[in-house]
C-alpha positions in Angstrom: 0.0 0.0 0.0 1.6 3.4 -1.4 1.4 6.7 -2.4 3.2 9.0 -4.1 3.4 12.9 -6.1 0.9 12.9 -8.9 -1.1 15.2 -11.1 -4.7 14.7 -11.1 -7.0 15.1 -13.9 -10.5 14.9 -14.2 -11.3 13.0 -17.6 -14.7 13.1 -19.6 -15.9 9.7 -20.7 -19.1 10.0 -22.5 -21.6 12.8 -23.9 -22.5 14.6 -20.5 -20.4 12.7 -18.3 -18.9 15.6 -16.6 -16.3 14.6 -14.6 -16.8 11.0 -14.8 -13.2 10.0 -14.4 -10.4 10.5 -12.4 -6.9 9.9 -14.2 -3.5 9.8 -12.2 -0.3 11.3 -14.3 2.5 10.7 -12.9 4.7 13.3 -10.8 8.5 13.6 -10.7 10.7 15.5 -8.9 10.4 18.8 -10.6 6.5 17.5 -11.3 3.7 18.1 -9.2 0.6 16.5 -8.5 -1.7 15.6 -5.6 0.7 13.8 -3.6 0.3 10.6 -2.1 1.9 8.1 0.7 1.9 4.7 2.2 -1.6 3.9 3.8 0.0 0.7 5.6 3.9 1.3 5.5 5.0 5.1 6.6 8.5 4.5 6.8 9.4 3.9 3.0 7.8 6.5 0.9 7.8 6.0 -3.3 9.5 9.0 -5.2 10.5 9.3 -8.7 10.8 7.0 -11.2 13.2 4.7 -10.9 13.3 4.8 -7.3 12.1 2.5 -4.7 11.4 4.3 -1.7 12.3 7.1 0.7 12.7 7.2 4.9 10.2 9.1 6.3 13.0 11.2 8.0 13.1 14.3 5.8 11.8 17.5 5.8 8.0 18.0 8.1 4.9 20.4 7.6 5.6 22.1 10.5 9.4 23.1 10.3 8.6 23.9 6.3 5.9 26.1 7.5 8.4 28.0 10.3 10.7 28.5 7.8 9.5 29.2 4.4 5.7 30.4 5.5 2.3 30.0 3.6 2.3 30.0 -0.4 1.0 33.1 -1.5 -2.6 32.7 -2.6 -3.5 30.6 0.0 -5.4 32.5 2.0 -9.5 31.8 0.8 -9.7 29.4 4.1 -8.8 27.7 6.4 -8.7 23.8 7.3 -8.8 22.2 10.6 -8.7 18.5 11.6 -7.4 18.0 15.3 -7.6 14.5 15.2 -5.0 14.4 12.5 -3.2 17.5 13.3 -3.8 19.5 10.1 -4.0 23.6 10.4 -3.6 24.3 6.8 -4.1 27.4 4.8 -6.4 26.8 1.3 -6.3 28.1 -2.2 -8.8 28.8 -4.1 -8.4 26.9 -7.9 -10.9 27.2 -10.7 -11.5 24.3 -13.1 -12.1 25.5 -16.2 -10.5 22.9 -18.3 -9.9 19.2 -18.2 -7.3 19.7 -15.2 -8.1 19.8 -11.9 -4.9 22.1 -10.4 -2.8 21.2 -7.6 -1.4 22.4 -4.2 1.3 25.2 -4.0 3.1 22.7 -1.6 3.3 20.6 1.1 1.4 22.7 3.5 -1.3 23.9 1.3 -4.9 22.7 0.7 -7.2 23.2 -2.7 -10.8 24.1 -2.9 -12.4 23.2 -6.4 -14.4 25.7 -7.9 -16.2 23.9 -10.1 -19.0 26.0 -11.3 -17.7 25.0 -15.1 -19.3 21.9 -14.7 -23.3 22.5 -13.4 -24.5 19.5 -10.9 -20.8 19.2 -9.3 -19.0 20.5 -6.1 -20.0 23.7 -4.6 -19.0 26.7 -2.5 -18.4 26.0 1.3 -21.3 26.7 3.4 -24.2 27.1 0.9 -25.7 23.5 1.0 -23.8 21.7 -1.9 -20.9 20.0 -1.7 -17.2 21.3 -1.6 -14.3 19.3 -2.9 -11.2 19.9 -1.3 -7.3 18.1 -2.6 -3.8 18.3 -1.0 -0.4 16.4 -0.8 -0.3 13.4 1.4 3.9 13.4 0.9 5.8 15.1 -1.4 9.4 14.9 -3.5 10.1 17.8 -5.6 11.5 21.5 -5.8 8.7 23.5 -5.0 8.1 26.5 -6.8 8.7 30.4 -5.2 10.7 29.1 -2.5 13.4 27.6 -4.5 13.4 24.2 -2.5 13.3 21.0 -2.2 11.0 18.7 -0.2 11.1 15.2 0.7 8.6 13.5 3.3 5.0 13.5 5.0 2.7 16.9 3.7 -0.8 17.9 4.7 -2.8 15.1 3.8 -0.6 12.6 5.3 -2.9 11.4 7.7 -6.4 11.4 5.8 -6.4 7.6 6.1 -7.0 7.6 9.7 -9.7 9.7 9.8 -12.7 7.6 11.4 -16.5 8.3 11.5 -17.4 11.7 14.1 -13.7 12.9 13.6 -13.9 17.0 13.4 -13.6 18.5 10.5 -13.4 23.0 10.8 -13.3 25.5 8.4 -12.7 29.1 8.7 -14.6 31.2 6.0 -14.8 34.7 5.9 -14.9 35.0 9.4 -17.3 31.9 9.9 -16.2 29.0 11.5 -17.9 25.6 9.8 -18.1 22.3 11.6 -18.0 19.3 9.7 -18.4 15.8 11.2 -17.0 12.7 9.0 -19.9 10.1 8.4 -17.5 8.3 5.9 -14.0 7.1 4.1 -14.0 5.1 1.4 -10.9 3.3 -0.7 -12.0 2.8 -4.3 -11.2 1.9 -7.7 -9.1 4.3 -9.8 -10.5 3.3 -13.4 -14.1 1.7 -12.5 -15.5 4.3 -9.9 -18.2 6.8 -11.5 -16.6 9.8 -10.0 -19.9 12.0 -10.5 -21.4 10.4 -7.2 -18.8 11.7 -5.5 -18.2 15.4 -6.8 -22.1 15.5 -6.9 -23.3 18.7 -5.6 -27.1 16.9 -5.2 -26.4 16.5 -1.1 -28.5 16.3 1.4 -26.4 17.8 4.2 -24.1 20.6 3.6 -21.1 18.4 3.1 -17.4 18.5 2.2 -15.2 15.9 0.2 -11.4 15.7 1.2 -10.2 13.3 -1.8 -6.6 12.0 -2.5 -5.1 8.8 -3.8 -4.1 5.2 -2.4 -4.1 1.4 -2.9 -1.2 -0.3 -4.4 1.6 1.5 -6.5 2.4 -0.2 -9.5 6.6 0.4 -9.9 6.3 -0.2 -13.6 3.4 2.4 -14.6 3.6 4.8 -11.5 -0.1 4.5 -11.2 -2.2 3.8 -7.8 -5.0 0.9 -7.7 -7.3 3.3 -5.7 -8.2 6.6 -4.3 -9.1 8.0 -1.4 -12.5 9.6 -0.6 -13.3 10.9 3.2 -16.8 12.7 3.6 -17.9 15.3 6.1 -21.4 16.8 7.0 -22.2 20.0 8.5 -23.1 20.0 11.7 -25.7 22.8 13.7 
């Protein structure tokens, strides 16, 4: 079970199937990508091509933060989940074509703005259903700070995220509770990604997606993704 850097891309299969597929590129060092990590084996991490894996003793989220700061841009909210220690700025990144964009960083979360494609995702707060992306670990230079990162980013822990865990975000000067209700491992190529980017919800809801499963050394693909769903709470 592994994960590693990886561009995602939202693929249309079919007249009107918007967003129907999720495609996995693969990231290099010097590429980019939502990132991804070992669900079951934290201690060797995949990285480029060619390699076989990393210790998890390089660089962290918090001592990138304290010396390098938050990317620019970053500032549309913010995300909180105590239970797995994130307290991470977000961007805000408009879909307009058949690329969904990625994280600044290691420390940065991406909101979808998907009002290109009517029926999926939504604004936070208004009843629909907001898709949020970010690095699980990282191995590249990262760009504006002239770096380079190895190791564990933002998303690291998603996996461990159980039913009732907290999720908060801070909104223009709102603060929005979230509860989990669900996490769910599925297939890369057979999932019909519309039920999940659906804005058709019944609770105000968020969707914290990134990839997992099996990494596949020859193709640099994963077997599955990730998917962890929140609901409002009053």
């Amino acid at each position: 079970m592994s994960r590693q850097a990886q561009l995602l891309v939202l693929a249309l299969i079919g007249a009107g199937a918007l967003l129907g597929a999720v495609l996995i590129a693969t990231g290099t060092v010097g590429g980019g990508g939502i990132s991804l990590r070992a669900a079951s084996a934290k201690n060797a991490t995949p990285t480029a091509p060619g390699a076989t894996a990393t210790p998890r003793i390089q660089d962290s989220v918090a001592a990138w933060t304290k010396k390098y700061g938050e990317p620019r841009g970053t500032d549309f909210a913010r995300l909180k989940i105590p239970s797995i220690g994130v307290n991470a700025p977000v961007g805000a990144w408009a879909v307009k074509g058949n690329a969904m964009p990625e994280p600044y960083g290691p420390i940065d979360v991406a909101w979808y703005d998907l009002t290109a494609f009517p029926g999926q995702g939504g604004y936070p707060g208004t009843g629909k259903n907001a898709i949020f992306g970010a690095h699980a670990d990282l191995n590249r230079d990262i760009a504006g700070v002239g770096q380079h990162y190895t190791g564990p980013a933002v998303f690291w822990d998603l996996d461990s995220l159980k039913a009732g865990d907290r999720v908060e975000l801070e909104l223009n000067g709102q603060s929005l509770k979230y509860s989990v209700v669900w996490a769910k491992e599925v297939s890369a190529t057979t999932t019909d990604w519309g039920q999940y980017w659906s804005s058709d919800v019944k609770v105000d809801s968020i969707t914290l997606f990134t990839c997992s499963g099996k990494f596949n050394p020859d193709t640099h693909e994963y077997s599955s993704r990730l998917i962890v769903r929140a609901e409002r709470q009053k």
